[in-house]
FIVO-534872 format. One record per residue: residue in one letter; residue number from 1; x, y, z of N, C-alpha, C, CB in turn. Coordinates in pm, 1 decimal, always signed. Glycine has a CB too. Layout:
REM residues N
{'a',NUM,{X,Y,Z},{X,Y,Z},{X,Y,Z},{X,Y,Z}}
...
END
This chain:
REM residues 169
{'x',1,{+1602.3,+80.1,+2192.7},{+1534.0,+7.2,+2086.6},{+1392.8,-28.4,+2133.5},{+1613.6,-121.0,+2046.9}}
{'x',2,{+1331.1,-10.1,+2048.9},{+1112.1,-24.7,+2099.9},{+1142.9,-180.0,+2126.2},{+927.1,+8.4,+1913.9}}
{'x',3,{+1025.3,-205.0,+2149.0},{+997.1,-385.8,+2206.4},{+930.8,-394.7,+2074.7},{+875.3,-439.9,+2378.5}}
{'x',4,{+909.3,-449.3,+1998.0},{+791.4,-470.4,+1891.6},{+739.3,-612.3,+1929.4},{+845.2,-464.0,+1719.7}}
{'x',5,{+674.2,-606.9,+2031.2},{+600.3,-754.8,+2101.6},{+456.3,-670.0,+2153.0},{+715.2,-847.7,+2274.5}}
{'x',6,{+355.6,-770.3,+2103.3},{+231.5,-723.6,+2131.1},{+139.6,-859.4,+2228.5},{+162.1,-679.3,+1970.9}}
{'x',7,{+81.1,-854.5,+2330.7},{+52.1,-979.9,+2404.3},{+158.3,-1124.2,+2411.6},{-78.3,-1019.8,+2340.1}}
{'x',8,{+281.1,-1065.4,+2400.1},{+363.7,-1190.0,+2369.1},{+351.6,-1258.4,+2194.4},{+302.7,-1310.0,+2487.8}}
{'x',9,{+290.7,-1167.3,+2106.2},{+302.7,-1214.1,+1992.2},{+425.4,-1078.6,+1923.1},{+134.4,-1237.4,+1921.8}}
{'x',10,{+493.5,-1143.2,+1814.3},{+570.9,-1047.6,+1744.3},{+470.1,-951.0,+1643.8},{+686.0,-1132.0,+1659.2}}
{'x',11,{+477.3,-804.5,+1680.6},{+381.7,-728.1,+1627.7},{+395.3,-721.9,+1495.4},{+377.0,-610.1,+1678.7}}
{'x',12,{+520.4,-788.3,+1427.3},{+511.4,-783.0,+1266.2},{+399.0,-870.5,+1201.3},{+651.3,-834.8,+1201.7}}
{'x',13,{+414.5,-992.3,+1284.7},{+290.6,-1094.1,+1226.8},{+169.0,-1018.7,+1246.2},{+272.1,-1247.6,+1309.9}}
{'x',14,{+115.1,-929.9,+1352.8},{-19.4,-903.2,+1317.8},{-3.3,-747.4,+1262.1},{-127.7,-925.2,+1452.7}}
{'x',15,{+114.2,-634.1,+1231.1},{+80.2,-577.1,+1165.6},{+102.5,-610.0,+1000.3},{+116.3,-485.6,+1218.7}}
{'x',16,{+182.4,-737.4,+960.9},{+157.9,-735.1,+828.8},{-33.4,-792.8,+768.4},{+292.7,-841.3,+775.7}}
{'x',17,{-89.3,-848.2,+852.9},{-191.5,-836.3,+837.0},{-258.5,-693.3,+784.6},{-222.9,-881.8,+936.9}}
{'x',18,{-256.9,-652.2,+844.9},{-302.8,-451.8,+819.6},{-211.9,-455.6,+694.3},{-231.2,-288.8,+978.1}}
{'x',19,{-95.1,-465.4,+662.5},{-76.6,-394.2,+542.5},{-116.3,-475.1,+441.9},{+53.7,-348.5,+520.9}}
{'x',20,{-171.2,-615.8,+441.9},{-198.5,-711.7,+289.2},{-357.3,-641.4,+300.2},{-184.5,-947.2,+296.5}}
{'x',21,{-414.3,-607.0,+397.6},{-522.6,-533.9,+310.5},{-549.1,-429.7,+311.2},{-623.0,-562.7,+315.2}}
{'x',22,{-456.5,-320.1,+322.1},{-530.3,-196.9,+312.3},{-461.4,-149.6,+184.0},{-520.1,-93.3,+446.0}}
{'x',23,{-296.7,-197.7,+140.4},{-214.5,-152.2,+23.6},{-353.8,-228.8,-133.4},{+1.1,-255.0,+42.0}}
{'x',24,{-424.5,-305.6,-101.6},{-484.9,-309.0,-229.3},{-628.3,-283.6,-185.7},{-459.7,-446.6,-313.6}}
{'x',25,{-627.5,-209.9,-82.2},{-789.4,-170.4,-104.7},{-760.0,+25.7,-148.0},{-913.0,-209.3,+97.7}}
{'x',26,{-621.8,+52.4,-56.7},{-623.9,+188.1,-99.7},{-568.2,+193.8,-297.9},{-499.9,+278.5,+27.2}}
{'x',27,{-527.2,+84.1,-330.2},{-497.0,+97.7,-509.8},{-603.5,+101.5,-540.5},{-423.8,-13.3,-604.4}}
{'x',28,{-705.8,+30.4,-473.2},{-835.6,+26.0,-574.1},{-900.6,+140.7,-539.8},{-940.6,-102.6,-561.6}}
{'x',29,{-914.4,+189.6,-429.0},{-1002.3,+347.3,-409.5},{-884.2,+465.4,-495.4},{-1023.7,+403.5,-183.0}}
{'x',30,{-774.3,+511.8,-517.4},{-682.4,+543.2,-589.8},{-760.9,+524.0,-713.5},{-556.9,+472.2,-568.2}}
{'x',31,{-750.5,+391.8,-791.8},{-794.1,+397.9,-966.8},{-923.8,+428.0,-963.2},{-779.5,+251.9,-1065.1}}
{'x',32,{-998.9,+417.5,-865.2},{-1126.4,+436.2,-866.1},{-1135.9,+615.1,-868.0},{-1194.5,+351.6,-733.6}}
{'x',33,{-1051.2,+681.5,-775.4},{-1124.3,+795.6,-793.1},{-987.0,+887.9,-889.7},{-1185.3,+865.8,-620.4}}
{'x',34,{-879.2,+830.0,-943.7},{-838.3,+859.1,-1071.6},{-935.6,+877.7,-1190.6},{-756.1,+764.6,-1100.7}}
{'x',35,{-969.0,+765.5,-1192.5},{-1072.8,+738.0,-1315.7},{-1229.9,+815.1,-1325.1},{-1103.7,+573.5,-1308.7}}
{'x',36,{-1263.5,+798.1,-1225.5},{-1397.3,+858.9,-1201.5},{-1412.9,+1018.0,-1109.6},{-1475.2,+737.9,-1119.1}}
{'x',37,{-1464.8,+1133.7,-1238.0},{-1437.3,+1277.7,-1152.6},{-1528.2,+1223.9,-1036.2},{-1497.1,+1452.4,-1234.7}}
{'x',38,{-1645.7,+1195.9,-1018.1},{-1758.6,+1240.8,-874.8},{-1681.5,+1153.0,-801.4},{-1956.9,+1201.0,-870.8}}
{'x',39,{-1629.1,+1017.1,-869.7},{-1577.5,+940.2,-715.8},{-1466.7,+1015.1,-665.0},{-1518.2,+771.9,-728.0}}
{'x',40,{-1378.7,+1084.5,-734.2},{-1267.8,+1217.7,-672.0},{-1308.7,+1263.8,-599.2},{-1222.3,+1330.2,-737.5}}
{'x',41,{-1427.5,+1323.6,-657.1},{-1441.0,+1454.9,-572.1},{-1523.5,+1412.4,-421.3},{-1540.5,+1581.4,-671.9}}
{'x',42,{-1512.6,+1315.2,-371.9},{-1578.5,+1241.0,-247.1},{-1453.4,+1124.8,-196.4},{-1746.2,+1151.1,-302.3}}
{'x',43,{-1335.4,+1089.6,-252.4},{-1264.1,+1003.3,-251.3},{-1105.8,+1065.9,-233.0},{-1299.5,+927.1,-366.1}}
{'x',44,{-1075.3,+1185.4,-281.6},{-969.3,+1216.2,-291.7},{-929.3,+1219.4,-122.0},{-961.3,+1339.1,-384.0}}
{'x',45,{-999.6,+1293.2,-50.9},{-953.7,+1332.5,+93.3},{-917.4,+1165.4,+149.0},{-1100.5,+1429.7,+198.1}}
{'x',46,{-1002.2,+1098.8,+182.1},{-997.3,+920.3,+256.9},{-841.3,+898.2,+152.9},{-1196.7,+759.9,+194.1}}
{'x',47,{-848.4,+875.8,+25.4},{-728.5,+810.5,-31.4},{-614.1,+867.0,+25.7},{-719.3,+820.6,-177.7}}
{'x',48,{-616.0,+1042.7,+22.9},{-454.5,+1119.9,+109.2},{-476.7,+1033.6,+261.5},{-462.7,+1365.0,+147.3}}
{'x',49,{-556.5,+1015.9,+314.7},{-551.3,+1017.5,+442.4},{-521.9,+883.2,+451.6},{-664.3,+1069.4,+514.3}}
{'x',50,{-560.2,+787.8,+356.0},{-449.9,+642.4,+359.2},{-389.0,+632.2,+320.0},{-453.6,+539.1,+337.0}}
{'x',51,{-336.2,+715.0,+235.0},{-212.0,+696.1,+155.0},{-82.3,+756.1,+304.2},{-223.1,+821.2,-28.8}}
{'x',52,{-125.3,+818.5,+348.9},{-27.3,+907.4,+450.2},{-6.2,+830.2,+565.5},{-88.4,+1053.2,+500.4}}
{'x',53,{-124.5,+767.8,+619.6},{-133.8,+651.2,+685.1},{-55.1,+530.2,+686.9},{-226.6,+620.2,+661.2}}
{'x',54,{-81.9,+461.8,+575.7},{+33.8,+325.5,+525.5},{+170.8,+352.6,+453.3},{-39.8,+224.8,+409.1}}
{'x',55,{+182.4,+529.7,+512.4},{+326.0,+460.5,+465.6},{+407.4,+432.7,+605.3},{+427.6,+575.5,+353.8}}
{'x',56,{+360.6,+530.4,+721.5},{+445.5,+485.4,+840.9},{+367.1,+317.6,+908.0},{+436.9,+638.3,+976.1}}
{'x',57,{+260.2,+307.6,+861.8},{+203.1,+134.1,+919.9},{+332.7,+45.7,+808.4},{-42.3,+76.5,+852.8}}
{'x',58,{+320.3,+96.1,+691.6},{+434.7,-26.5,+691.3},{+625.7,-10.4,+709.4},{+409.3,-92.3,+534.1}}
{'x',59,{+639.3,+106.8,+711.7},{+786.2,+139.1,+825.8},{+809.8,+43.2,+937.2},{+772.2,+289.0,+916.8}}
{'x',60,{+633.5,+91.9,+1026.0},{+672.6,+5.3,+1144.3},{+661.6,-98.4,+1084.5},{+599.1,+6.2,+1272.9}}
{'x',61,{+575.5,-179.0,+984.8},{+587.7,-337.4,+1021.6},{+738.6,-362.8,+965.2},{+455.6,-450.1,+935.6}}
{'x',62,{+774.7,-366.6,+851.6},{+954.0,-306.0,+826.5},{+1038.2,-369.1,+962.1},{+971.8,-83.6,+834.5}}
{'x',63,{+1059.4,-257.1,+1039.4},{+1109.8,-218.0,+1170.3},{+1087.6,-372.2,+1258.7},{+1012.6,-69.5,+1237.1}}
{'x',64,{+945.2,-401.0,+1240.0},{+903.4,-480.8,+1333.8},{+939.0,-628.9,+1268.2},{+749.0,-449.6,+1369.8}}
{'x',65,{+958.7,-656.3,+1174.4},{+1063.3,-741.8,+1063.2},{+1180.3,-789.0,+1119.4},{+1118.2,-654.8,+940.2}}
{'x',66,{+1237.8,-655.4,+1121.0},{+1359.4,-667.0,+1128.2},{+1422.4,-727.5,+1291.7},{+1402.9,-527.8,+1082.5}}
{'x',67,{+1352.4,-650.6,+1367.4},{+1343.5,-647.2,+1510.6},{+1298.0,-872.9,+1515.9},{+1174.7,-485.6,+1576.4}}
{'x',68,{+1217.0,-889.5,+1445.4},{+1200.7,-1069.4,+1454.6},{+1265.9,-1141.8,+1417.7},{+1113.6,-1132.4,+1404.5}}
{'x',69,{+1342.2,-1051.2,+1268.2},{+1503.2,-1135.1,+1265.4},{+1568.3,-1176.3,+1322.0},{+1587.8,-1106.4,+1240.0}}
{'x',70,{+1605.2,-1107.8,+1377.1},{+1704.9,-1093.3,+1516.3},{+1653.6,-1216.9,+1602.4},{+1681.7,-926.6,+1616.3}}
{'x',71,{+1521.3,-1271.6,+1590.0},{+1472.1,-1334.4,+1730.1},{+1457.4,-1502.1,+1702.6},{+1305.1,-1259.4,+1782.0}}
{'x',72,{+1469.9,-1515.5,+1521.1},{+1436.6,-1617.7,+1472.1},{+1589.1,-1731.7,+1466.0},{+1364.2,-1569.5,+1334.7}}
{'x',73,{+1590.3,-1832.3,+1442.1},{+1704.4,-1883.8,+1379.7},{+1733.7,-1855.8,+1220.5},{+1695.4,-2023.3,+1402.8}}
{'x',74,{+1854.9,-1857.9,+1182.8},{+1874.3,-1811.3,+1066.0},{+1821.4,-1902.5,+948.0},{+2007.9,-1784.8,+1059.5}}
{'x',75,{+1813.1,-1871.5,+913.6},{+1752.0,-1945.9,+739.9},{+1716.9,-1900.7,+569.0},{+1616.3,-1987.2,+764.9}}
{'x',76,{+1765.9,-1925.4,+520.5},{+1758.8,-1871.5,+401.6},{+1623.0,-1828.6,+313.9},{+1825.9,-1954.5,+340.7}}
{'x',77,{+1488.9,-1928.7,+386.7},{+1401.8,-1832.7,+335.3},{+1365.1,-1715.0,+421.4},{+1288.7,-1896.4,+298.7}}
{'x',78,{+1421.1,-1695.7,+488.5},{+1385.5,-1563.9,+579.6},{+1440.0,-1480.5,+489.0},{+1449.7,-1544.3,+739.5}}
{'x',79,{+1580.0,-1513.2,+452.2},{+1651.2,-1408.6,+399.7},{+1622.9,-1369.2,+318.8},{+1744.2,-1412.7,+380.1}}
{'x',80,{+1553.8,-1443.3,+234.6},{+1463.5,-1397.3,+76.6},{+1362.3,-1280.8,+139.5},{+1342.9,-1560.4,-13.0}}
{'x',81,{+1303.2,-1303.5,+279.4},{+1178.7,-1226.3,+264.3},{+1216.6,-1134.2,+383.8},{+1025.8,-1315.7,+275.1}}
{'x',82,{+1310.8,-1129.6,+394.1},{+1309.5,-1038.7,+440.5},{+1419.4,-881.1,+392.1},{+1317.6,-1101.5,+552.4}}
{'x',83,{+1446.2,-991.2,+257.8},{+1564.1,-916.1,+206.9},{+1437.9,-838.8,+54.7},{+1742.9,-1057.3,+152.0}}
{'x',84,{+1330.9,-865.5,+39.8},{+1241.6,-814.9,-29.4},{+1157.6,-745.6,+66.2},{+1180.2,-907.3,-109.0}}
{'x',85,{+1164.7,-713.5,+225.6},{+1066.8,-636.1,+306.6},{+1102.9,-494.0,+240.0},{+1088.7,-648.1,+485.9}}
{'x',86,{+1211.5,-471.2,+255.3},{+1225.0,-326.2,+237.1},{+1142.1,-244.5,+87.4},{+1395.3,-308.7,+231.0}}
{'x',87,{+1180.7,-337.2,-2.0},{+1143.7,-294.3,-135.2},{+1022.1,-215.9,-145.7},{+1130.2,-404.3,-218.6}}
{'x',88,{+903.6,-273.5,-25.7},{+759.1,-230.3,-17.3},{+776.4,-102.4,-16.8},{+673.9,-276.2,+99.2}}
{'x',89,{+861.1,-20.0,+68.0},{+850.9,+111.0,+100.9},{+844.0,+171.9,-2.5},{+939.4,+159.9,+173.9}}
{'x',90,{+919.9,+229.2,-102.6},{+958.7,+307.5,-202.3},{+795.5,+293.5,-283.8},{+1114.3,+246.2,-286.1}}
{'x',91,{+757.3,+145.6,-304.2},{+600.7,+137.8,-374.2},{+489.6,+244.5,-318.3},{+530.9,-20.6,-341.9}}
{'x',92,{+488.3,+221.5,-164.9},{+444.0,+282.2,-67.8},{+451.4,+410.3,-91.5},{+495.8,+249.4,+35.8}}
{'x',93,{+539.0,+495.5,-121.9},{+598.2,+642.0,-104.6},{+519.2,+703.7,-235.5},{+792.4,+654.7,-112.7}}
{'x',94,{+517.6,+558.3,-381.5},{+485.2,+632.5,-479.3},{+308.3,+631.3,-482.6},{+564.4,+575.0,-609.8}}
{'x',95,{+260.2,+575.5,-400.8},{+113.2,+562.0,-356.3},{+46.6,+687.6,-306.5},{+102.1,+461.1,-245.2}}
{'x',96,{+137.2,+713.5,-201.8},{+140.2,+858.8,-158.7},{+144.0,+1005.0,-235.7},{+241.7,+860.0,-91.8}}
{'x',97,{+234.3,+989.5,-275.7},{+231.4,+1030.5,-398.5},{+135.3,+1028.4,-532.3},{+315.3,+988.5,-418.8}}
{'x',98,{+102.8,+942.9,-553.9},{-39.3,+962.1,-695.3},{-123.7,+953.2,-582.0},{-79.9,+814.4,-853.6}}
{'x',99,{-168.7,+946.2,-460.6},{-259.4,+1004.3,-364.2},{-247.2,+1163.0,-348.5},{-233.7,+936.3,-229.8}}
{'x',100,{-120.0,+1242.5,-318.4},{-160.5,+1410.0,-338.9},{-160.6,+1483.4,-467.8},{-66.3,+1495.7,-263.7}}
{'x',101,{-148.8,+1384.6,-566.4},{-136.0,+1412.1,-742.5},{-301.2,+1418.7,-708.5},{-51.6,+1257.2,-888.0}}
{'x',102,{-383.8,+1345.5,-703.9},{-507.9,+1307.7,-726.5},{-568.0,+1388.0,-645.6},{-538.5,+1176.4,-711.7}}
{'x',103,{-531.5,+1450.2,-484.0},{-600.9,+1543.4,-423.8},{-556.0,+1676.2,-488.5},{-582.8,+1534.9,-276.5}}
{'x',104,{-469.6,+1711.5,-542.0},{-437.7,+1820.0,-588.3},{-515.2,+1850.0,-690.3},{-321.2,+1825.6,-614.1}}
{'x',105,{-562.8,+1752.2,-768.4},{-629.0,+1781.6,-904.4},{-791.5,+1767.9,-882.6},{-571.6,+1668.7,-1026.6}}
{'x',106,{-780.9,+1701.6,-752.0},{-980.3,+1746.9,-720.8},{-961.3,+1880.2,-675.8},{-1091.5,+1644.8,-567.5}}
{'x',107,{-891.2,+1894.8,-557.1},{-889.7,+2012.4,-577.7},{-885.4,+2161.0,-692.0},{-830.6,+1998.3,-526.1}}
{'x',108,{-836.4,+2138.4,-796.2},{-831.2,+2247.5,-899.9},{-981.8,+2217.7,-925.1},{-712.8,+2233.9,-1040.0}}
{'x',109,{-1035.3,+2122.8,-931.9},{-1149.9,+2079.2,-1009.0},{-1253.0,+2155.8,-971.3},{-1184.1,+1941.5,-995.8}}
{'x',110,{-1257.7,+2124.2,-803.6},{-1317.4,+2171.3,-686.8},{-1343.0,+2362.1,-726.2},{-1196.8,+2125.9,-540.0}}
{'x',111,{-1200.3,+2441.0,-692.1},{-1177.3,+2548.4,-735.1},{-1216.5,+2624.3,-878.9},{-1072.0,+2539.4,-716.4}}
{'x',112,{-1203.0,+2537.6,-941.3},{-1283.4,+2579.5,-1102.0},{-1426.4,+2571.3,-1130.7},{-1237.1,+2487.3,-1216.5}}
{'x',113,{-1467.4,+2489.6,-1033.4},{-1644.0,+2463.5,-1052.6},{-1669.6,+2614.0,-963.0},{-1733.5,+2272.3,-953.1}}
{'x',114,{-1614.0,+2671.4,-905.3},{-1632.1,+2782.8,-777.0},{-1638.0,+2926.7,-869.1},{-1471.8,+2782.4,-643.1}}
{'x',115,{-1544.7,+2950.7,-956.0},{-1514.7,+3052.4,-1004.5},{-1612.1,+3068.1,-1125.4},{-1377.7,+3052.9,-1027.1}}
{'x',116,{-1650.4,+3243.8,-1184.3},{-1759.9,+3233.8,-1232.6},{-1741.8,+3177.6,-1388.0},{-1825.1,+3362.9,-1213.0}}
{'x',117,{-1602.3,+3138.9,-1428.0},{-1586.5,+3067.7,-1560.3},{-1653.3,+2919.6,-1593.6},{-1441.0,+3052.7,-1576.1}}
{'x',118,{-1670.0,+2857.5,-1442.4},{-1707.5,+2729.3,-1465.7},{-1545.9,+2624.5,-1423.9},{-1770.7,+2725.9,-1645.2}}
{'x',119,{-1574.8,+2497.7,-1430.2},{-1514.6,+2404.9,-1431.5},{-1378.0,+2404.2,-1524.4},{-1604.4,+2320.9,-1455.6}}
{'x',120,{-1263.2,+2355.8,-1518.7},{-1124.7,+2287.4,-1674.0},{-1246.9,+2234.5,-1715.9},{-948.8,+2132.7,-1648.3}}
{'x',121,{-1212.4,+2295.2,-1855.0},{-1247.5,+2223.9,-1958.1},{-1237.5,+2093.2,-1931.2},{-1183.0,+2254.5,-2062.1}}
{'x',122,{-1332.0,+2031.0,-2021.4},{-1383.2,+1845.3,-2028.4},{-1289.0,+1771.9,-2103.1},{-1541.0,+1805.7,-2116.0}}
{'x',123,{-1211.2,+1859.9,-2187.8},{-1071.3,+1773.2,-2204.8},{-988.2,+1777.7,-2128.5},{-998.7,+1792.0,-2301.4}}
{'x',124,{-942.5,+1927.6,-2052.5},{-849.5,+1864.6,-1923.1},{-885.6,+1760.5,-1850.2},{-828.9,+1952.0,-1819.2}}
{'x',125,{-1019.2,+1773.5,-1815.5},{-1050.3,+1697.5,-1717.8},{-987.7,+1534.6,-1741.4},{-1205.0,+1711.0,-1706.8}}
{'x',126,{-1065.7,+1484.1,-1892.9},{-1063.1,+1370.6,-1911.4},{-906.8,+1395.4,-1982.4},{-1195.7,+1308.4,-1987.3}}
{'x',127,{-838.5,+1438.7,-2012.2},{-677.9,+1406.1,-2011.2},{-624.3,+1381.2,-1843.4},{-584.0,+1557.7,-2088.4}}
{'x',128,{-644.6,+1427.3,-1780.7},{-592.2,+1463.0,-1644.3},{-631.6,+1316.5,-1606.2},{-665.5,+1605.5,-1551.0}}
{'x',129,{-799.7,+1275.5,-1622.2},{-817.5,+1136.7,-1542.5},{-773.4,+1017.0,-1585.3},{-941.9,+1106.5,-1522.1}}
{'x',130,{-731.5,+1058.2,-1721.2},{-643.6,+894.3,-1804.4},{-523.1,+907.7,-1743.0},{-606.8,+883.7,-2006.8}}
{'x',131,{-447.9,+1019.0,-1746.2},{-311.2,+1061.2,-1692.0},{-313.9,+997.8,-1561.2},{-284.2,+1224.5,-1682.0}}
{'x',132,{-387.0,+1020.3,-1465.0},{-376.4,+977.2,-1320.9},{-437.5,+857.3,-1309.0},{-435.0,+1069.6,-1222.6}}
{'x',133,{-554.7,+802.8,-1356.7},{-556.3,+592.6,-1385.2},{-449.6,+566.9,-1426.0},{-660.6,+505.2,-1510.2}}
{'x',134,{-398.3,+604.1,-1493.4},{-241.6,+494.3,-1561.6},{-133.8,+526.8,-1426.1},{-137.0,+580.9,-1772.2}}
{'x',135,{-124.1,+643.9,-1386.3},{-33.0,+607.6,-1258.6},{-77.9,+584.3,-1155.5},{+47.6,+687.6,-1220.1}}
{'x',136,{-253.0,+570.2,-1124.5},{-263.1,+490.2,-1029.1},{-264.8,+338.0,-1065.7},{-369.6,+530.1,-963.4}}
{'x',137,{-293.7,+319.4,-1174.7},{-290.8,+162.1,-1229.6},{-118.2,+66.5,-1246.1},{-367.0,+179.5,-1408.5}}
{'x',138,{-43.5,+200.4,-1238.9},{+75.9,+134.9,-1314.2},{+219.6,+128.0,-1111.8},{+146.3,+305.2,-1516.5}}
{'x',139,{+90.1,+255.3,-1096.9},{+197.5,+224.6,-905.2},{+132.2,+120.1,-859.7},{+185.4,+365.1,-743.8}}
{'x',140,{+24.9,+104.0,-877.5},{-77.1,+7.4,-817.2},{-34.6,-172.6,-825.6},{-226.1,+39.9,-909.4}}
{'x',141,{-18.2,-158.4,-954.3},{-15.4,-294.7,-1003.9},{+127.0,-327.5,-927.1},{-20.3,-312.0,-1186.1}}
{'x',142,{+247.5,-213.8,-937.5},{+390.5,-261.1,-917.4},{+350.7,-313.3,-748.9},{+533.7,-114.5,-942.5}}
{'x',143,{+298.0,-181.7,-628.8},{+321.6,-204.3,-536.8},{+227.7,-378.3,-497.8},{+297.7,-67.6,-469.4}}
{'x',144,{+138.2,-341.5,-519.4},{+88.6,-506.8,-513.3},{+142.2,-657.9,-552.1},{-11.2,-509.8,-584.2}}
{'x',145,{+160.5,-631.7,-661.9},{+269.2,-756.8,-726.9},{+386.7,-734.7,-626.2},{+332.6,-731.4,-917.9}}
{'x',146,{+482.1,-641.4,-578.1},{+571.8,-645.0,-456.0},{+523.7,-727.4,-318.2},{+593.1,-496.1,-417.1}}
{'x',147,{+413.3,-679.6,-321.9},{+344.8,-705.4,-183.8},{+276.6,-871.8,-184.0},{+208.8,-575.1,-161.5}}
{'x',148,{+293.2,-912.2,-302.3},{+285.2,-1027.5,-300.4},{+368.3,-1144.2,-292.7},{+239.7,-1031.3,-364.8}}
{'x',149,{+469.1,-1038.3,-333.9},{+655.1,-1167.3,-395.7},{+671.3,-1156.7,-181.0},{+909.6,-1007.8,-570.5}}
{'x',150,{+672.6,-1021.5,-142.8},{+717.6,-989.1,-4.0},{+601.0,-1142.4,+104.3},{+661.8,-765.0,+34.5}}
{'x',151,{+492.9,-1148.8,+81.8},{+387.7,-1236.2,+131.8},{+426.9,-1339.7,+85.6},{+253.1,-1213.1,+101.7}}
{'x',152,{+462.9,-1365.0,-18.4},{+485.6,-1554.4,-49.7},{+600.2,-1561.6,+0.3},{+493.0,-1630.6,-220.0}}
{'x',153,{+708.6,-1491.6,+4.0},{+830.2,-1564.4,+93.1},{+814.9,-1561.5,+220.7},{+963.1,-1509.0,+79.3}}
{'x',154,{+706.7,-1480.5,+293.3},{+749.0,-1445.4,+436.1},{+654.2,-1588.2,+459.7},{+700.6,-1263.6,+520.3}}
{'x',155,{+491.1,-1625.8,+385.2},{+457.7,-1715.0,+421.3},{+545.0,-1882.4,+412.3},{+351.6,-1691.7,+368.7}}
{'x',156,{+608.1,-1878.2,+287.2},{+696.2,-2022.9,+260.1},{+790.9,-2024.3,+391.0},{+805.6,-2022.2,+94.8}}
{'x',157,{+876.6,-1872.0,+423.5},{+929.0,-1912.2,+554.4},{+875.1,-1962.8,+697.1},{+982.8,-1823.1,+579.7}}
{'x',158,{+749.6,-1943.2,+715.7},{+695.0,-1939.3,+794.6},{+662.2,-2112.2,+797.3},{+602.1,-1829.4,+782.3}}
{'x',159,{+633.6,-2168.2,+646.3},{+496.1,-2242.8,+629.2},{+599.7,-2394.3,+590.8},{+360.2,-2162.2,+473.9}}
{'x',160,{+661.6,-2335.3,+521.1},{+745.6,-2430.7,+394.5},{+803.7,-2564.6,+520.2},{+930.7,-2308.1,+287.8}}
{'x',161,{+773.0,-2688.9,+459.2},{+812.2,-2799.3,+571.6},{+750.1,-2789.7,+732.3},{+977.8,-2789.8,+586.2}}
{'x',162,{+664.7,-2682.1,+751.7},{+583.2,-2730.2,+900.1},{+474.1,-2753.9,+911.7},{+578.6,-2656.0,+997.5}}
{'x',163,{+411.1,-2808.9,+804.9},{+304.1,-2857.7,+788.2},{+316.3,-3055.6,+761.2},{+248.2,-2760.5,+666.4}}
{'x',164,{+178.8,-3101.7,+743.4},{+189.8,-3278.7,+700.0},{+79.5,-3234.0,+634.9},{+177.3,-3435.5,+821.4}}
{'x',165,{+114.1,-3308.5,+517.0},{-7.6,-3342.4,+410.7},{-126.4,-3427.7,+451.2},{+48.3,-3417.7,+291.5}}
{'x',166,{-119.9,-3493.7,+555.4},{-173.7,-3570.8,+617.9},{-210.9,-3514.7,+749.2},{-104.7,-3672.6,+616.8}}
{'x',167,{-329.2,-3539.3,+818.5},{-386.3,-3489.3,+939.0},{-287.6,-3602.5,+1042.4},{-581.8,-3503.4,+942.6}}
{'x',168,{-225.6,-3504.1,+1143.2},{-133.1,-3563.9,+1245.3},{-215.6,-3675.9,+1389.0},{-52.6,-3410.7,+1314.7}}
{'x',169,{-356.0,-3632.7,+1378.4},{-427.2,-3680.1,+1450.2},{-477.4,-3816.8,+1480.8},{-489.2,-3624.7,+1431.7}}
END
């Protein structure tokens, strides 16, 4: 079994950091170059290459979850959040996914501007880019709203009763 301990800290706490911001910066580069052909055609490659990226960064943090379970005392808001860790993945997978939907279709784009016919037609095009905003907008919105229910329980477990409303000082 790996150690998932980094300087004596549990590596889930600092890799869920990495995943609260890169899962909504890669949705927003996603609708961005869904929606917009030139931002595709300069955007599609970086989005595959994070999309392919975060899905094993959040496996391990997952893994590295689970591995702190084990290390914590038991408690029921853990269990909430950690019983919603997993859910992220599958969001994750479909990210990936409308990430090689979206390189696949710069690519044709790419390939059709090459050949001596010219470019798809300007209605494929703009059918194709509503088609792929709505599933980057509609994976987008789910995996984030996940990634948020997954962040408010892991923080309430963390947070909930170890704080004073009042400065202890």
């Amino acid at each position: 079994m790996m150690d998932y301990e980094v300087a004596g800290l549990p590596m889930h706490v600092l890799l869920v950091h990495a995943v609260i911001v890169l899962v909504p910066l890669l949705v927003l580069l996603l609708v961005v170059a869904a929606a917009w052909p030139a931002a595709r055609r300069a955007l599609w490659l970086p989005c595959l290459l994070a999309a392919a990226a975060l899905l094993p960064l959040t496996l391990l943090t997952v893994e590295a979850g689970k591995w702190l379970q084990q290390r914590v005392p038991p408690a029921p808001l853990i269990e909430v959040h950690t019983g919603r860790g997993d859910t992220l993945v599958p969001w994750v997978i479909g990210l990936l996914a409308v990430a090689m939907v979206i390189a696949a279709w710069a690519v044709v784009e790419r390939v059709g501007r090459r050949r001596a016919d010219g470019r798809p037609a300007r209605t494929a095009v703009v059918a194709m880019s509503v088609l792929l905003t709505l599933g980057a907008v509609g994976v987008g919105a789910g995996t984030t709203w996940t990634l948020v229910l997954i962040g408010e329980s892991g923080s309430r477990a963390v947070w909930e009763g170890g704080f004073s409303d009042e400065p202890l000082g």
